[in-house]
Each structure stands twice: as C-alpha cells, then as structure tokens.
C-alpha positions as CSV (number, residue, x, y, z in Angstrom):
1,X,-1.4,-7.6,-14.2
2,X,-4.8,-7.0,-13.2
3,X,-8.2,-6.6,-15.8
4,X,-5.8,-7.1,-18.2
5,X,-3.4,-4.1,-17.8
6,X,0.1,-4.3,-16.5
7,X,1.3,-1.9,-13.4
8,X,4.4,-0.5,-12.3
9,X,4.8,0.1,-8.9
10,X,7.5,2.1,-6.5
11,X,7.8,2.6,-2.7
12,X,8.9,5.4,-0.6
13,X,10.1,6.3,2.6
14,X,9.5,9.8,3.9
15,X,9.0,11.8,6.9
16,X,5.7,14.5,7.0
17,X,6.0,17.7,8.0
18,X,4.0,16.7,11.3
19,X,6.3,16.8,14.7
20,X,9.0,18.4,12.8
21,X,9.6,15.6,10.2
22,X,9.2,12.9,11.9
23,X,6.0,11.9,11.2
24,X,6.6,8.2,9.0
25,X,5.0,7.6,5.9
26,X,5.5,4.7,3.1
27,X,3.7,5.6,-0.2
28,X,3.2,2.9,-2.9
29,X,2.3,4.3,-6.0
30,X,1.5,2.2,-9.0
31,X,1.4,3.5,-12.5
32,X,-0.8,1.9,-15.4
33,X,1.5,0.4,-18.4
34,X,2.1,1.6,-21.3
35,X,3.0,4.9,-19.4
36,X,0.9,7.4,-20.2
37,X,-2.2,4.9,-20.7
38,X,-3.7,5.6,-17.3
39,X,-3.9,7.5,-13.9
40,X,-1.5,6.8,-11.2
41,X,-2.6,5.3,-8.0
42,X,-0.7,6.3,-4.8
43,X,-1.2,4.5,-1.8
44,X,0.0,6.6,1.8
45,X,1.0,5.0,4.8
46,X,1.0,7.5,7.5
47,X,2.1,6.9,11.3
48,X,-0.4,7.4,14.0
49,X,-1.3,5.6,17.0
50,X,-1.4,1.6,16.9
51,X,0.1,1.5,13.0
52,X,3.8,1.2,12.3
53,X,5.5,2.5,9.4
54,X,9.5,1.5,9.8
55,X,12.3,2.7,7.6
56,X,13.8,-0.8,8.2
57,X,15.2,-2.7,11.3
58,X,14.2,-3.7,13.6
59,X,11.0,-4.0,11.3
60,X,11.9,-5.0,7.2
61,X,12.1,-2.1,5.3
62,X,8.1,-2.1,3.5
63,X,6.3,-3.1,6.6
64,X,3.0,-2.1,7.4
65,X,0.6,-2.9,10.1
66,X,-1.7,-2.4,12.9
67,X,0.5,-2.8,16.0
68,X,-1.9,-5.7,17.1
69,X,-2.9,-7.0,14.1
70,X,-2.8,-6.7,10.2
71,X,0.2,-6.2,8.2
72,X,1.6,-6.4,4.8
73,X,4.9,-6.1,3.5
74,X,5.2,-3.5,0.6
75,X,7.8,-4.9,-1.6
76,X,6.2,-8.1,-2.2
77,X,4.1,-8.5,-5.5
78,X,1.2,-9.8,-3.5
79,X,1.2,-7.1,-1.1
80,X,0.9,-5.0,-3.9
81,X,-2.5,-7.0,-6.1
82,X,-4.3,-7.2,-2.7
83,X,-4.1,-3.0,-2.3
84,X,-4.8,-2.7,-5.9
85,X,-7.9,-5.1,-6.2
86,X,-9.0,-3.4,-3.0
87,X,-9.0,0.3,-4.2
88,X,-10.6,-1.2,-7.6
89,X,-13.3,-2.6,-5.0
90,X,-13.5,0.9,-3.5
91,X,-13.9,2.5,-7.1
92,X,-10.7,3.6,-8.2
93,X,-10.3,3.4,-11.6
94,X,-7.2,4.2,-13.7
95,X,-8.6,6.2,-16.7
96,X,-7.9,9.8,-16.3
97,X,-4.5,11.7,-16.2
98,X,-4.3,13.2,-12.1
99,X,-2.7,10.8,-9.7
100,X,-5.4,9.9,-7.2
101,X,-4.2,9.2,-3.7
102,X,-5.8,6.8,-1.1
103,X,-5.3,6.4,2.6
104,X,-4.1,3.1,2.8
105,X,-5.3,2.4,6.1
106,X,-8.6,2.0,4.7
107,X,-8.0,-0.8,2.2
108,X,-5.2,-2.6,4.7
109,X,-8.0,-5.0,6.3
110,X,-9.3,-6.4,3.0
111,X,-5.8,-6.3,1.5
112,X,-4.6,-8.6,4.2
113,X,-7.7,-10.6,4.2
114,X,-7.0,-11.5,0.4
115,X,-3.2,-11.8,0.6
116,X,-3.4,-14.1,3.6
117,X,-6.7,-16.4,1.4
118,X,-4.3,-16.4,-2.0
119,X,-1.5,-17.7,0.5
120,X,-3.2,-19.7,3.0
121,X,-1.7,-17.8,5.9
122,X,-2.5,-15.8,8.9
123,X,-1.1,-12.3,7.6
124,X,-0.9,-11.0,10.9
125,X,1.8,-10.3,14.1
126,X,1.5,-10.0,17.6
C-alpha cells in the first residue's frame, strides 16, 4: 500500500535481443489495485558494465546491483516500496491506462538509500 492504494507486483527474467539474447534483464512491474483503476509501472533492469542482473545462483534469483555497490533484492516487499516511492519522487503517477516503463538504474540509489534507513542496514556488497 502506498497513498492509499494497493499494488500488485510480478518479476521477470529475460534475455534482450542485444549479443544474441544474452543481454540480462529483470523487470518488476507493479499494477494499481482494483485492476483496471490505474496505469502499470514497469521497472527494467538491464545488464551493462558494473551492474549485475542474475537468473539465480551463484547470485539469488531478484538481485540487483552495482557490482561495487548498491543492491536490492526484487522479491522482497521492501525492495519493492523503495522503487515505487522513488519513481512517485521522480513523477510517475498511476492515473492513466499505458504502462509506463522506467530505467531502474536511475531510481536504484535512492531506492537503496531508503530500504537500508527503513531497515537500519548497509544495503550494499562488496
């Protein structure tokens, strides 16, 4: 729940059409409850240099990070708020009918910031 409405959210794994498929990507995507009520919100993950984006071991399957810093995990609820209040912060909004999809590179700083302040820990790996 966030301002009062409640959100769904699923994740998934895929693989881009850059490199021949192999290009990682995780993309959250939360919808606005009652369905119907609201725009979805989809959040991509993509691969590139310094970020991980596993499909599961050695890494958990969710896990997203800056090599040498950040990182969230994106089956926990937490995980989740943090991206959402962020791309509120950034002006998302969920009235409308189109999904709307953000780079979610941009809002994994502040995400982690707030995750690791509601928690009290580091939110990061080296």
């Amino acid at each position: 729940m966030t301002d009062g409405r409640a959100y769904l959210w699923t994740l998934r794994h895929s693989h881009g059409p850059e490199a021949g498929g192999g290009s990682c990507r995780q993309t959250l995507t939360l919808y606005p409850q009652p369905a119907g009520t609201g725009r979805p919100l989809r959040i991509v993950f993509a691969e590139g240099p310094g970020r991980y984006v596993p499909g599961g071991a050695p890494l958990g399957s969710g896990d997203v990070g800056h090599v040498r810093g950040v990182s969230l995990n994106l089956h926990e609820p937490g995980a989740v708020r943090a991206l959402l209040d962020a791309a509120s912060a950034r002006g998302w909004r969920p009235e409308g009918r189109r999904v709307v999809e953000i780079d979610g590179w941009c809002l994994l700083e502040a995400a982690a910031a707030a995750q690791a302040g509601a928690t009290g820990s580091a939110g990061t790996k080296e």
